[in-house]
C-alpha positions as CSV (number, residue, x, y, z in Angstrom):
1,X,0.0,0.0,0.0
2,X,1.3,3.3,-1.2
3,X,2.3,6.0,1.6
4,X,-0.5,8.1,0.3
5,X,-3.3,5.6,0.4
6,X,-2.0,4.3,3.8
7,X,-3.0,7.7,4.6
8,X,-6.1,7.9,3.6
9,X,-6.8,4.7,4.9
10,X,-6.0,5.5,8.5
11,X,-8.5,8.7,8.3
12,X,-11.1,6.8,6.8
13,X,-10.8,4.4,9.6
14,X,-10.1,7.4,12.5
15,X,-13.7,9.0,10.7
16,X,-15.4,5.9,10.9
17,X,-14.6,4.8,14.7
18,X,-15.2,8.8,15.7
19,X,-19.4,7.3,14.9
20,X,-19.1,4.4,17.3
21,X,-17.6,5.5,20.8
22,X,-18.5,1.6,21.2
23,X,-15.8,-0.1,19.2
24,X,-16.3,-1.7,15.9
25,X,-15.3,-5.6,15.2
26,X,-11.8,-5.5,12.5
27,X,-14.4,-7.6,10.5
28,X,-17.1,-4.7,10.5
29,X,-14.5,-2.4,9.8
30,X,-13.2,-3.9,6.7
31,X,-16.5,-4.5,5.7
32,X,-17.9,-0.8,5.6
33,X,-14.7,0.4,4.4
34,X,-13.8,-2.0,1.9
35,X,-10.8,-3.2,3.1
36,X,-8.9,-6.4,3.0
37,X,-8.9,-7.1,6.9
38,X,-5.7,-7.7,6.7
39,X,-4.7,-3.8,5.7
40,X,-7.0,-3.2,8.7
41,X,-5.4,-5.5,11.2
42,X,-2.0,-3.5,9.9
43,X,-3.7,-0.3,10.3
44,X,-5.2,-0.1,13.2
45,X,-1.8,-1.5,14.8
46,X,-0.2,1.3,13.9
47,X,-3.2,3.7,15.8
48,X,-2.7,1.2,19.0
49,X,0.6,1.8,19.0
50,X,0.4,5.7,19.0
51,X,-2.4,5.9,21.4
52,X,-5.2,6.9,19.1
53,X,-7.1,3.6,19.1
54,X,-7.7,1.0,21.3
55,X,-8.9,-2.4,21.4
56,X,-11.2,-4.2,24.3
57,X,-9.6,-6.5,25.8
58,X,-13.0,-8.8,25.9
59,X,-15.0,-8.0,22.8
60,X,-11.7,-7.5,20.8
61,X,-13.8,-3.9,19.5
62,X,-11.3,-1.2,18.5
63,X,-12.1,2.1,19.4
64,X,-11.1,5.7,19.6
65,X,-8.8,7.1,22.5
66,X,-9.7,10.8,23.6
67,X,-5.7,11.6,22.4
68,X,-6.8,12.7,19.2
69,X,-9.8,14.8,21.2
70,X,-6.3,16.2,23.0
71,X,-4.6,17.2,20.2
72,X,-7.4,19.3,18.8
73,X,-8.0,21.2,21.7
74,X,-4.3,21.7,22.2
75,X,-4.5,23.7,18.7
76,X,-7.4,25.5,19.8
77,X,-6.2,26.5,22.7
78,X,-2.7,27.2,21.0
79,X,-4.7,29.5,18.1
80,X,-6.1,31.3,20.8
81,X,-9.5,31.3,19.4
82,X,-10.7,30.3,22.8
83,X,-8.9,33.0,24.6
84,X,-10.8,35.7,21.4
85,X,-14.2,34.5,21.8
86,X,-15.2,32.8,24.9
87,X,-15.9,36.0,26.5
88,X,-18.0,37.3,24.0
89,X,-19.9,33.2,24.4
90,X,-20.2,33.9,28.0
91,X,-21.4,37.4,28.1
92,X,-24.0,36.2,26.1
93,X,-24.8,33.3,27.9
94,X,-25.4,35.3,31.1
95,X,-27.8,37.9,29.6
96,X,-30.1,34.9,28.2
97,X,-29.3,32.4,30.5
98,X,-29.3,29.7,28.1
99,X,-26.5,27.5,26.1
100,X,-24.9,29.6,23.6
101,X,-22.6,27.5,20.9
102,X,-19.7,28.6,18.4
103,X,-18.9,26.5,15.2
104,X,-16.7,27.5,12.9
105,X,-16.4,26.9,9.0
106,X,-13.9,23.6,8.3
107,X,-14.0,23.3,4.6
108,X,-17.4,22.4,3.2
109,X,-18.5,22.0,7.2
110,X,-19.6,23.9,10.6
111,X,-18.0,22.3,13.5
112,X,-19.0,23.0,17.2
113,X,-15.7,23.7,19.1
114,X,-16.8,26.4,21.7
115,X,-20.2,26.8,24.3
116,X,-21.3,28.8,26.9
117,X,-23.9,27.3,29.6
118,X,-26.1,30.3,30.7
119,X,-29.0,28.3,32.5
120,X,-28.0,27.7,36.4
121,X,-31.2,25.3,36.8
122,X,-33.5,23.4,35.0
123,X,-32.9,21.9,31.6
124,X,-29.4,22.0,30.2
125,X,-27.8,21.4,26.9
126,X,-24.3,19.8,25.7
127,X,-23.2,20.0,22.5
128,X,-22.0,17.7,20.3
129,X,-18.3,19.5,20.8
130,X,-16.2,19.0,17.5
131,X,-19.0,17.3,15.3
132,X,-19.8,18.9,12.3
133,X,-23.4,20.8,12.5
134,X,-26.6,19.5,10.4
135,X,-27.1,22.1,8.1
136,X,-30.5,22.0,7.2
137,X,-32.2,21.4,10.3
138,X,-30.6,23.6,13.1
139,X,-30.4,27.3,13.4
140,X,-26.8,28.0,12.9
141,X,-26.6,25.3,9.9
142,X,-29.8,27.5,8.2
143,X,-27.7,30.9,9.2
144,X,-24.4,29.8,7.4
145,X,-26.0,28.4,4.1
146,X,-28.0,31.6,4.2
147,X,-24.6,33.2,3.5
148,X,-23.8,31.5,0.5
149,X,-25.6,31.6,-2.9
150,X,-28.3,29.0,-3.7
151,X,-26.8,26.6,-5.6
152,X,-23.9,26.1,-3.1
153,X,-26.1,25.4,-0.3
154,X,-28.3,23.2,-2.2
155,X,-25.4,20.8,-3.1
156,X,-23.9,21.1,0.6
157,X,-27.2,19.6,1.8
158,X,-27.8,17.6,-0.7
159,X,-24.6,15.9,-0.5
160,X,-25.4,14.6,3.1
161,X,-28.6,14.1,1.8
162,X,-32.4,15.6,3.7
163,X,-31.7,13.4,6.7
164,X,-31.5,13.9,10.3
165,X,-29.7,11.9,13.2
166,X,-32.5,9.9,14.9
167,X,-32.2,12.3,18.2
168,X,-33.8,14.9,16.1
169,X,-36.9,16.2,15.9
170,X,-39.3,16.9,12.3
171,X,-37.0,19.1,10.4
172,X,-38.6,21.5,8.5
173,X,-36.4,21.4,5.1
174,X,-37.1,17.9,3.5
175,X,-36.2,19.1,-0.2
176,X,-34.4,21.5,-2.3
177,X,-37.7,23.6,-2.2
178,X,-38.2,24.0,1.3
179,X,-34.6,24.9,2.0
180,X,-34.5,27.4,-0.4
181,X,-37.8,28.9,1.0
182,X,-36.2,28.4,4.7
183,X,-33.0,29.9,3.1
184,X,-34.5,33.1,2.1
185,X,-36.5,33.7,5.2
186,X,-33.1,33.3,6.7
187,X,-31.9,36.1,4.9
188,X,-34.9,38.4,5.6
189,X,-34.6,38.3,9.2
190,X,-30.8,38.1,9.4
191,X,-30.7,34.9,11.5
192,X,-31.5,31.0,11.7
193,X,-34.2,29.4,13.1
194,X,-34.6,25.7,14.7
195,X,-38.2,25.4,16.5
196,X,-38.0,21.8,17.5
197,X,-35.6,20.3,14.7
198,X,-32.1,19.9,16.0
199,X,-34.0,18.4,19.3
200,X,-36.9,17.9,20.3
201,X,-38.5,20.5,22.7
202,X,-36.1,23.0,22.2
203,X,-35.9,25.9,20.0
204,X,-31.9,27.7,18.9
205,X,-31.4,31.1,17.2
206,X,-28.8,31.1,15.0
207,X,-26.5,34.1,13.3
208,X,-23.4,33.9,10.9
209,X,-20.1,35.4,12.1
210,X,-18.6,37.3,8.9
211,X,-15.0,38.2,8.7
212,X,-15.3,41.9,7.5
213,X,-12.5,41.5,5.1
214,X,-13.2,38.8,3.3
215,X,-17.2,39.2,3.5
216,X,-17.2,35.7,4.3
217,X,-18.9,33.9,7.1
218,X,-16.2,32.1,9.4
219,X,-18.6,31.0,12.2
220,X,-21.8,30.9,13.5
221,X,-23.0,32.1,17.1
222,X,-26.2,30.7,18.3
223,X,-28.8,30.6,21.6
224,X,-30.5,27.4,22.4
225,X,-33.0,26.3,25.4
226,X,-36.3,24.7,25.8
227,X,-39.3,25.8,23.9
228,X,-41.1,26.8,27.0
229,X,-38.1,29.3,27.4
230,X,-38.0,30.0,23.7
231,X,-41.3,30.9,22.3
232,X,-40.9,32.3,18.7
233,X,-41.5,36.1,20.3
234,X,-38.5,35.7,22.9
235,X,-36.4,34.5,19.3
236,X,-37.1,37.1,18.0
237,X,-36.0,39.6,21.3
238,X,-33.1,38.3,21.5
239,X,-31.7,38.1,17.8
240,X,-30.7,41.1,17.9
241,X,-28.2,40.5,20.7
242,X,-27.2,37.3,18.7
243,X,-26.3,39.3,15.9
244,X,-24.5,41.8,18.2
245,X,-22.6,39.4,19.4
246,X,-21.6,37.5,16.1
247,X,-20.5,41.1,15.3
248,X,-18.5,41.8,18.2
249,X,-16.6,38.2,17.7
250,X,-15.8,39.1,14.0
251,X,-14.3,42.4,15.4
252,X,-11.9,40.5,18.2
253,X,-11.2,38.2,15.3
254,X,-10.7,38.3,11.9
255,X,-9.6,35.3,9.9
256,X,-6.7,36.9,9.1
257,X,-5.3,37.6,13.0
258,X,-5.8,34.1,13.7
259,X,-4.3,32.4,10.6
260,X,-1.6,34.6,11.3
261,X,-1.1,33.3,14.7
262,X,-1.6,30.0,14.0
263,X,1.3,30.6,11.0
264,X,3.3,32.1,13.5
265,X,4.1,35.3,11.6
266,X,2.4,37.4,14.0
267,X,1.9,36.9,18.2
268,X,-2.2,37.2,18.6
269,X,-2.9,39.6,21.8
270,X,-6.1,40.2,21.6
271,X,-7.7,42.3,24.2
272,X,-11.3,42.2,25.2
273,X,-12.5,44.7,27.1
């Protein structure tokens, strides 16, 4: 097997075992991956042996460590977008006192890497922390696609395909029609909606976060909390300080400063007060 492919391989497999915190039998993964088992036997040795992968010592299942979990919050924290925008999640978070979420734009993707947990009683809220966001059926998903032109969005979505994890509740996009419809209500309003789609009985707010060079959106910032808390008129009060605060982020944090940092051509000192 060629370096390259050997690769690829061992991210397909890493992408694959990220879905089943359970394990997965060598046979199963061959099998959904097409793989001699083997290349997989070979493979997943060499993830053992670095600590990103694990195998049960009674079902024989391999599984993920938390080390590559690690690693990815050693770059955020070494990026410093924590340090730029967690006090901008927070504030937030204490004047609705709900869960207020980041994601960020990875490629063709919007990944939660960031929350803020306003509510001190009651129902509570944890995200799925470095999954990539359903576009079509959550507030900040609808408020990023609303950024882009049509027929972007429409393939983005289509290429997952109109289907939701089984946690969710009835999405309201179930074709290219009703997204576009749900898109440009999006873009009336200025924000994303989710009234009992991403999970059932709760309602999110949703609004892009666009770098004011590029004109591009690099995030989303978004309010989420139970429908009794949420009613569509309290969505609508507090979208403005949604949009205030994906403004203020943009501000403390253009793409720019950060790739920088992360480049190490510049030192990112960032103050926010």
């Amino acid at each position: 097997m060629a370096t390259g492919d050997m690769i690829e391989r061992v991210l397909d497999i890493l992408t694959l075992l990220a879905d089943y915190p359970q394990g997965l039998p060598i046979s199963e993964v061959a099998r959904r991956l097409e793989l001699p088992k083997s290349a997989v036997h070979r493979l997943l040795s060499i993830l053992v042996r670095r600590g990103l992968a694990v195998q049960d010592e009674y079902s024989q299942r391999y599984r993920m460590t938390v080390k590559l979990a690690a690693i990815g919050f050693r770059f955020l924290a070494a990026s410093g977008i924590t340090e730029i925008c967690q006090p901008s999640l927070d504030r937030l978070a204490a004047r609705t006192g709900e869960l207020v979420r980041l994601a960020l734009v990875e490629d063709d993707a919007l990944i939660w890497i960031a929350k803020a947990q306003g509510a001190l009683s009651g129902l509570r809220y944890d995200p799925d922390m470095g999954q990539p966001v359903v576009l079509h059926a959550t507030s900040t998903g609808k408020a990023w696609l609303s950024t882009l032109d049509d027929a972007h969005a429409v393939a983005l979505v289509k290429a997952r395909g109109f289907v939701v994890p089984s946690r969710f509740g009835r999405p309201v996009v179930r074709d290219e029609a009703s997204l576009l419809a749900e898109l440009a209500l999006t873009r009336e309003r200025g924000y994303g909606t989710s009234i009992e789609e991403g999970e059932p009985g709760t309602c999110a707010v949703g609004c892009a976060i666009v770098d004011p060079q590029s004109r591009r959106a690099i995030g989303t910032v978004s309010v989420a909390g139970p429908v009794a808390r949420l009613p569509p008129e309290r969505i609508a009060a507090i979208a403005p300080d949604v949009q205030a605060t994906a403004a203020e982020i943009a501000d403390l944090w253009p793409s720019r400063k950060v790739m920088e940092a992360m480049m190490g051509i510049t030192p990112l000192k960032v103050s926010n007060g």
